[in-house]
C-alpha positions as a printed NumPy array, in Angstrom:
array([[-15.234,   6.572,   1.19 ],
       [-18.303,   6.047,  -0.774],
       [-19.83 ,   2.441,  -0.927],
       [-22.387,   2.904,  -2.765],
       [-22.669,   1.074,  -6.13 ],
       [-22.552,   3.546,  -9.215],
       [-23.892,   2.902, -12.72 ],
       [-21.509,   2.824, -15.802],
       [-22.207,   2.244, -19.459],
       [-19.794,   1.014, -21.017],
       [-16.819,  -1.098, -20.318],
       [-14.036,   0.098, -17.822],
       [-10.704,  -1.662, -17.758],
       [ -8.348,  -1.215, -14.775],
       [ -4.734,  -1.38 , -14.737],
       [ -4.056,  -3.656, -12.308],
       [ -0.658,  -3.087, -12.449],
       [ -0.303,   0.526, -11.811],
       [ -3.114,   0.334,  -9.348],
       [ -1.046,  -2.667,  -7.241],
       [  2.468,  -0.722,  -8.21 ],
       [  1.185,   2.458,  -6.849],
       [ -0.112,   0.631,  -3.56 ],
       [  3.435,  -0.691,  -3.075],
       [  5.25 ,   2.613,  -3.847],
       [  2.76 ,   4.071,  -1.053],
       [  3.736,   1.069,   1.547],
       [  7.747,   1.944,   0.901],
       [  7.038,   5.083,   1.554],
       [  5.228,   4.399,   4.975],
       [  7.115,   1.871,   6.075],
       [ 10.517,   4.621,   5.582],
       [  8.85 ,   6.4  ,   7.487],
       [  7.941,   4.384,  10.468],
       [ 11.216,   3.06 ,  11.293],
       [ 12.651,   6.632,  11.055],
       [  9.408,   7.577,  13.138],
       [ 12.049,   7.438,  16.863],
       [ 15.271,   7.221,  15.516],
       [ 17.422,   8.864,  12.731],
       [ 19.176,   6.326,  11.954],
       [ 16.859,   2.766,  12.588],
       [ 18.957,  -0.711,  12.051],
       [ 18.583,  -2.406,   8.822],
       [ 16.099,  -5.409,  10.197],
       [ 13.996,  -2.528,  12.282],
       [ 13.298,  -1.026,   8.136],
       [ 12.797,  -4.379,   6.708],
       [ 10.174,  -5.212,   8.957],
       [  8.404,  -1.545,   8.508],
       [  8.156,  -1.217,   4.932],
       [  6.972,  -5.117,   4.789],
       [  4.338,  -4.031,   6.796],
       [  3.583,  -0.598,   5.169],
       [  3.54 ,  -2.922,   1.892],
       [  1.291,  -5.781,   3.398],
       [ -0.92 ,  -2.864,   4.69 ],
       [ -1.471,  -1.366,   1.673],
       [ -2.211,  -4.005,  -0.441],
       [ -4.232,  -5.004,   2.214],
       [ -6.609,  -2.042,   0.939],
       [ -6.967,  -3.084,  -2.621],
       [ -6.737,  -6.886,  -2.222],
       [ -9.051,  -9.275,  -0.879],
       [ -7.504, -12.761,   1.287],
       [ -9.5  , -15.604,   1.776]])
């Protein structure tokens, strides 16, 4: 990905919302994934856990903690 800073004239507005909704729509999905990753048919705590962390992990990309 490229760091670099770009110049804009202008304003820009971003939707936080769909940017943040789309993030957790692509954690779901990962975290579905993972707990099927070994098994066809995971327990319900083993998905739980996977898509919280497919969420957390994809916020994580967008968000900023301190």
């Amino acid at each position: 990905m490229n760091k670099n800073p770009i110049s804009v004239t202008g304003t820009i507005k971003i939707n936080a919302y769909n940017v943040i909704s789309d993030k957790i729509s692509e954690g779901i999905d990962y975290g579905w994934m993972r707990a099927h990753k070994y098994t066809d048919s995971p327990d319900e705590q083993t998905i739980k856990e996977e898509i919280y962390n497919g969420v957390t992990n994809a916020l994580g990309e967008i968000l900023s903690y301190e």
